[in-house]
C-alpha positions as CSV (number, residue, x, y, z in Angstrom):
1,X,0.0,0.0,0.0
2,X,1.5,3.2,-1.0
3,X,0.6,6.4,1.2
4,X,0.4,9.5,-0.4
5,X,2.5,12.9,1.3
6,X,4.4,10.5,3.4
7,X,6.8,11.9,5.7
8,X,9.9,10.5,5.7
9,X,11.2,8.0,8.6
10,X,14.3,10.2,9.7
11,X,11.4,13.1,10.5
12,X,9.1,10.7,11.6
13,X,11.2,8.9,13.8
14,X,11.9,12.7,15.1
15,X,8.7,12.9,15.6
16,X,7.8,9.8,17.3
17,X,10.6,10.5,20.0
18,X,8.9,13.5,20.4
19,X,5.7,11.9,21.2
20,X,7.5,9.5,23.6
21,X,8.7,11.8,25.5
22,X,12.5,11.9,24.4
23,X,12.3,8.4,25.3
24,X,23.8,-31.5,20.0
25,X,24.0,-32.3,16.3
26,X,20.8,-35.3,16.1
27,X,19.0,-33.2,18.8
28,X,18.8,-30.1,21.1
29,X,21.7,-29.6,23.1
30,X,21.3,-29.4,26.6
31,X,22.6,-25.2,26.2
32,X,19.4,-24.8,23.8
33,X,17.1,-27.0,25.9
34,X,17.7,-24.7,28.7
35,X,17.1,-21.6,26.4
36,X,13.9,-19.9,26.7
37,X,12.7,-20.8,30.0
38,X,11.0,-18.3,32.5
39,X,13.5,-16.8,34.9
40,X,12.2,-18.4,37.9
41,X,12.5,-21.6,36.3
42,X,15.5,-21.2,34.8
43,X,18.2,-23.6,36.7
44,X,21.3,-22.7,34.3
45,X,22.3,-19.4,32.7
46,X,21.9,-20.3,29.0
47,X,25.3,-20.4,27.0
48,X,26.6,-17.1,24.4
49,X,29.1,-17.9,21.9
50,X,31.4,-15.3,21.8
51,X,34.8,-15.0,18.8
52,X,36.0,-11.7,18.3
53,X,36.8,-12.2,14.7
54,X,34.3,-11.8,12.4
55,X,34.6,-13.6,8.9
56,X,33.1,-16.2,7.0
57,X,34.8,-19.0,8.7
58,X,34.0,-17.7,12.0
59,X,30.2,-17.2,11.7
60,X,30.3,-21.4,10.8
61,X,31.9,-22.0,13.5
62,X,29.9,-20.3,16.2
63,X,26.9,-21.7,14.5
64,X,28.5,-25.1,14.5
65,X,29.6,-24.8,18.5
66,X,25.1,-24.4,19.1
67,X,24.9,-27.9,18.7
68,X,21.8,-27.5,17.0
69,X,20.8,-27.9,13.4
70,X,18.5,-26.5,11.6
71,X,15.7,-28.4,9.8
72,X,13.8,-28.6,6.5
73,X,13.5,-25.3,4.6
74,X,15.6,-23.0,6.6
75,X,14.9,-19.2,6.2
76,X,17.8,-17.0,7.3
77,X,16.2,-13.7,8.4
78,X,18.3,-10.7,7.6
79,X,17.9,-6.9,7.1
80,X,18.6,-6.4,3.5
81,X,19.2,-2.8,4.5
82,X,17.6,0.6,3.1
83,X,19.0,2.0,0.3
84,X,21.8,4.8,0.8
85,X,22.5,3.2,4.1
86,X,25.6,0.7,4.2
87,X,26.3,-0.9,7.0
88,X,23.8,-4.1,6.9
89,X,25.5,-7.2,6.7
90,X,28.0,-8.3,3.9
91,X,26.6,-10.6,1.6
92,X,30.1,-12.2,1.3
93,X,30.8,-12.8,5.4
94,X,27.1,-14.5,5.5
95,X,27.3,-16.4,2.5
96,X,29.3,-19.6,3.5
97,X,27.0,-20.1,6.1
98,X,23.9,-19.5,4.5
99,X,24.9,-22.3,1.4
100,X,26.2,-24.7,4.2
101,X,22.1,-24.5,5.2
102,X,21.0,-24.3,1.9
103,X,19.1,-21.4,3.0
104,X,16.8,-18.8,1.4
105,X,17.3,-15.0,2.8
106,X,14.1,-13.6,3.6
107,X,12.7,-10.2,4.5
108,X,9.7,-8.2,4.8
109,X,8.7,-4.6,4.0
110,X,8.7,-1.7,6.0
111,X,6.1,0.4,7.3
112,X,7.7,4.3,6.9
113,X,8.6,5.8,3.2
114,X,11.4,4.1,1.4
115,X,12.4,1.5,-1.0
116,X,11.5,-0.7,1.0
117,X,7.9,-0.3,1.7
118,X,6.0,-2.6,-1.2
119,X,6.9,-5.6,-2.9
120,X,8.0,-4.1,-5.6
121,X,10.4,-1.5,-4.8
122,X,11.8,-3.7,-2.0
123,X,12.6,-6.8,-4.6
124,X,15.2,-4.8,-6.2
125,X,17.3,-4.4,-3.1
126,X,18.0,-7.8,-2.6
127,X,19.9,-7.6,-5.4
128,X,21.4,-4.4,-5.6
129,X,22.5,-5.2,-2.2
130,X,24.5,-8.2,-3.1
131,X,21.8,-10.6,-1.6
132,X,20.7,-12.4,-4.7
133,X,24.2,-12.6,-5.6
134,X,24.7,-15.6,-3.0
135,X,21.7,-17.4,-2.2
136,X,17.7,-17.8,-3.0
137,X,15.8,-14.7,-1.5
138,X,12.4,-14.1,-0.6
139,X,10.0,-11.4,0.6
140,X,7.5,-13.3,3.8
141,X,4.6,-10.6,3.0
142,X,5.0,-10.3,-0.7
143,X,1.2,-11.5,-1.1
144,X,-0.5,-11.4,2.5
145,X,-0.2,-11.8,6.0
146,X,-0.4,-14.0,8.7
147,X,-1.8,-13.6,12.1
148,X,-0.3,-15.2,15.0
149,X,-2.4,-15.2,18.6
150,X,-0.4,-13.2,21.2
151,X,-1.2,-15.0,24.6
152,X,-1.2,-13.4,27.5
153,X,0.7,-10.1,25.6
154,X,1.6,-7.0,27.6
155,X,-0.5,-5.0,24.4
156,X,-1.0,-7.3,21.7
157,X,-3.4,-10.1,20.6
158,X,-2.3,-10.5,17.8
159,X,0.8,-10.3,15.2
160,X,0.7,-10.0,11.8
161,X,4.3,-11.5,10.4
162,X,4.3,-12.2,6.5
163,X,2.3,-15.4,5.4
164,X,5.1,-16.7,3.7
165,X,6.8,-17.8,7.4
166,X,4.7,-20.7,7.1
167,X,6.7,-22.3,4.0
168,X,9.7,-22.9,6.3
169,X,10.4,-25.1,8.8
170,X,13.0,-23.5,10.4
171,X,14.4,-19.6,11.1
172,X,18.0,-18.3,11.7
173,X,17.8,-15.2,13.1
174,X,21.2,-13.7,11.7
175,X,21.4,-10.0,12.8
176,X,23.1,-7.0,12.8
177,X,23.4,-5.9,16.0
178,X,23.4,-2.0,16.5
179,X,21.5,1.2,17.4
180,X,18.3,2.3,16.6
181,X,16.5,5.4,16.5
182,X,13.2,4.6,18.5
183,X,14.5,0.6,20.3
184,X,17.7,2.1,21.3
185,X,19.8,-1.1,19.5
186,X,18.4,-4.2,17.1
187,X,19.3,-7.5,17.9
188,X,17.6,-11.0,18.0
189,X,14.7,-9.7,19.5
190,X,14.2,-6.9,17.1
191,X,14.5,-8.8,14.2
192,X,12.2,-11.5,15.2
193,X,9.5,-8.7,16.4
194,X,9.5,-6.5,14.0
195,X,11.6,-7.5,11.4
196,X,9.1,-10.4,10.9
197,X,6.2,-8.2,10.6
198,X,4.3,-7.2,7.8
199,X,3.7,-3.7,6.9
200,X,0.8,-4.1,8.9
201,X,2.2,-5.8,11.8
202,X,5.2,-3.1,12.1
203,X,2.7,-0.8,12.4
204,X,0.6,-2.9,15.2
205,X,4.0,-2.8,16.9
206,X,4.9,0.4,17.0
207,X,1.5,1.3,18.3
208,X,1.1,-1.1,21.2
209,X,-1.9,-2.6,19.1
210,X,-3.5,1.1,19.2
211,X,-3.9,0.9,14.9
212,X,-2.2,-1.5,12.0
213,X,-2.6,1.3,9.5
214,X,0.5,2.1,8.5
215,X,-0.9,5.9,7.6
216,X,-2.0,6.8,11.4
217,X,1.6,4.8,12.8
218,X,3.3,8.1,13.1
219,X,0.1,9.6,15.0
220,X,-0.2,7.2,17.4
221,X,2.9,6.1,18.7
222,X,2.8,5.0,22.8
223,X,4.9,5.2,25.9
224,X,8.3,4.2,25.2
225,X,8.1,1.0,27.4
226,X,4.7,-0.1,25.1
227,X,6.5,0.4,22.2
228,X,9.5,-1.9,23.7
229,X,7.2,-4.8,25.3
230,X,5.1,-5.0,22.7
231,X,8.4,-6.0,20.7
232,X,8.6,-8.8,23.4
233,X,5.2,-9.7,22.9
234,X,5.6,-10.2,18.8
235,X,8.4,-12.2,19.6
236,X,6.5,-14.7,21.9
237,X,4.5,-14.9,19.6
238,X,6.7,-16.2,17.1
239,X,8.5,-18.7,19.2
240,X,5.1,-20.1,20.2
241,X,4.6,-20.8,16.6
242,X,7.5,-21.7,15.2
243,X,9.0,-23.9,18.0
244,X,11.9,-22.8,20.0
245,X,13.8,-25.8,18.5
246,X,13.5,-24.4,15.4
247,X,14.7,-21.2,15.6
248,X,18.7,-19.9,16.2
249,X,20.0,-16.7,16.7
250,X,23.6,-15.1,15.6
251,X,24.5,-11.4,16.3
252,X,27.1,-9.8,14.2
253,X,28.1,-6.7,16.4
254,X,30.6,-4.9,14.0
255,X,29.9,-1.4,12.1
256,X,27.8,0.1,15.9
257,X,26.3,3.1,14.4
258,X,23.4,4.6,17.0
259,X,21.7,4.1,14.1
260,X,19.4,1.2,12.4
261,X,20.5,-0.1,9.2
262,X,16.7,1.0,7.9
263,X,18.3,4.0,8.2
264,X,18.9,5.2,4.8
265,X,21.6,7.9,6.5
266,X,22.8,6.4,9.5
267,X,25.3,8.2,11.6
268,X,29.2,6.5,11.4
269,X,30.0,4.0,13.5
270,X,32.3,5.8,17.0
271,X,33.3,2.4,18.4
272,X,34.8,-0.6,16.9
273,X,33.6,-4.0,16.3
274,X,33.1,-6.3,18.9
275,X,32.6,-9.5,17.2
276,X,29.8,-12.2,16.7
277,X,27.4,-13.5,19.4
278,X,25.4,-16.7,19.4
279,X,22.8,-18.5,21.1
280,X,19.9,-20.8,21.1
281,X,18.4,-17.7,23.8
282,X,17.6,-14.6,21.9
283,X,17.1,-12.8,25.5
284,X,20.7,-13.8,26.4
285,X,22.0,-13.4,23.3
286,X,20.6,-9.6,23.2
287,X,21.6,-9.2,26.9
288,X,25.1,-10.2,26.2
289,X,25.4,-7.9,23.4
290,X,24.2,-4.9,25.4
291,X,26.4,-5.7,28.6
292,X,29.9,-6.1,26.2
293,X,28.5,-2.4,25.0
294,X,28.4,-1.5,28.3
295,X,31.9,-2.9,29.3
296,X,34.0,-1.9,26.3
297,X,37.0,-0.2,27.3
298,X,36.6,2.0,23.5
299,X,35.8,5.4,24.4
300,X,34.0,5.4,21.4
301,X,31.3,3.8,23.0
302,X,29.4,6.6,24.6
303,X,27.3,7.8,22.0
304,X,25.9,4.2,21.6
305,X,25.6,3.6,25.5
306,X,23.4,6.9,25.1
307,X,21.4,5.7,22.6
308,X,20.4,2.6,24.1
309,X,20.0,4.0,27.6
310,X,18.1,6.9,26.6
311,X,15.5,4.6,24.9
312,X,15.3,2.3,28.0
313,X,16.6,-0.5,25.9
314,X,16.9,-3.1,27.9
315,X,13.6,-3.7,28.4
316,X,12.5,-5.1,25.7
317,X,14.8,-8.0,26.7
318,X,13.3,-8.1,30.4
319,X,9.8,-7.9,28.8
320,X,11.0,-11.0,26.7
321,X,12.3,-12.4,30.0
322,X,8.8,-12.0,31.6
323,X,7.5,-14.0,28.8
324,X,9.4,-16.8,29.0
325,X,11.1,-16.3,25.7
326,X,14.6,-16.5,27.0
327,X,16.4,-16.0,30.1
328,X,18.9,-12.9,30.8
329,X,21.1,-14.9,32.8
330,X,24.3,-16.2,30.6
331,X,27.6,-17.9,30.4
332,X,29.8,-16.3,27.6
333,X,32.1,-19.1,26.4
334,X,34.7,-17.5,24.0
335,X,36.0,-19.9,21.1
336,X,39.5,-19.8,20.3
């Protein structure tokens, strides 16, 4: 659906801040059978991969040391990245790993003006991003929408993710970690709550379940904290679907701008790369990436601390903790 006299998401994201107020190989490995429990039934921290180097060979490895493989038709849910931006991931460090799973790349449309926003300008982009370049892609809501019940949500009922979700049998969620305007960084969680939405659904989000049209999102945005836990809510809602045995999670944390990569003008990266996180916990995978933030000894990292503290980050992970959809208790096992 195209919206005429959009405003654009850099002053619309302005404006919504505004509004808010400034604000084992054959089976499951014990690590990822401990993953998503409550925290008060949680008897073990659940296990983050950690390697500081991030290339091609490394990202297999980390996925290799989850002790988990994925099933069937595996999608591998990325952010293909909004034009004039360039800091999503690099087709060429993902693509090993994504042919060693023989999987497809898949997406979904945004819900602010762009290239992004319908099927058809945001087909292009796979390609002119290097995406198509290296393995089959795939837009989820190219076509409809499916909704998925949110039980017992802090806001939502419901979420609407792209109907095409059902065609696989498996997800890796394989994100960029970074800032973000309005969430204060996307991780895991981010990209399995709104990155899985539809148009639609981003906008149901965003809202705290207050409207889906994409037209009135800018006009109704909530309190900062609705915003964030109904994040945590879309993503419950996803794991209840999918099965938590068939979804992993990698974080590549490496070009941290403050700033999302559907940012088609994101601010440069002040701090250098930490590396690549993994985990069959999206709460302590997300909670791991925040805390090395936090620890860095780069002095660069103060602009990014700001951003994610200023937006009250973290608690979209602790909503996500409430939910059961991870725990933030970890053990960070480095690999050599």
């Amino acid at each position: 659906m195209v919206i005429e006299n959009q405003i654009s998401r850099r002053t619309a994201v302005k404006a919504g801040l505004v509004a808010l107020g400034g604000m084992a190989l054959s089976g499951v490995s014990a690590a990822c059978a401990q993953a998503g429990k409550g925290a008060s039934q949680a008897s073990n921290p659940a296990k983050v991969y950690f390697t500081s180097k991030i290339d091609s060979a490394s990202l297999q490895k980390i996925y290799k040391a989850l002790g988990r493989s994925l099933k069937g038709q595996v999608a591998v849910k990325i952010s293909t990245g909004e034009p004039g931006g360039h800091n999503f991931l690099d087709p060429q460090l993902i693509a090993p790993l994504v042919r060693d799973l023989k999987g497809t790349l898949v997406e979904c449309c945004t819900a602010y003006a762009g290239r992004r926003m319908t099927p058809k300008e945001h087909w292009p982009v796979f390609a002119e991003h290097g995406f198509k370049a290296i393995a089959p892609c795939d837009l989820l809501d190219d076509g409809g929408e499916l909704t998925l019940p949110v039980r017992q949500g802090f806001h939502l009922r419901e979420n609407l993710v792209g109907h095409k979700l059902a065609q696989y049998d498996s997800v890796l969620m394989l994100s960029h970690f970074k800032g973000h305007a309005m969430g204060g960084f996307g991780g895991a969680l981010k990209n399995m709550s709104i990155g899985l939405a539809s148009s639609r659904g981003k906008a149901n989000i965003h809202t705290a379940a207050a409207t889906c049209e994409v037209s009135k999102l800018w006009g109704m945005l909530p309190s900062q904290d609705a915003f964030l836990e109904s994040m945590a809510d879309a993503c419950k809602s996803v794991l209840d679907y999918k099965g938590r045995e068939n979804i992993l999670y990698i974080n590549v944390a490496n070009k941290l701008s403050v700033d999302c990569d559907c940012d088609s003008s994101p601010e440069a990266p002040q701090m250098g790369d930490l590396g690549i996180f993994a985990s069959c916990d999206p709460v302590a995978l997300d909670q791991a990436c925040y805390d090395a933030v936090l620890k860095a000894k780069d002095p660069g990292k103060a602009a990014l601390v700001e951003r994610m503290q200023s937006r009250h980050a973290i608690r979209t992970v602790e909503a996500a903790a409430q939910h059961g959809v991870g725990v933030r208790d970890y053990q960070l096992i480095t690999l050599a």
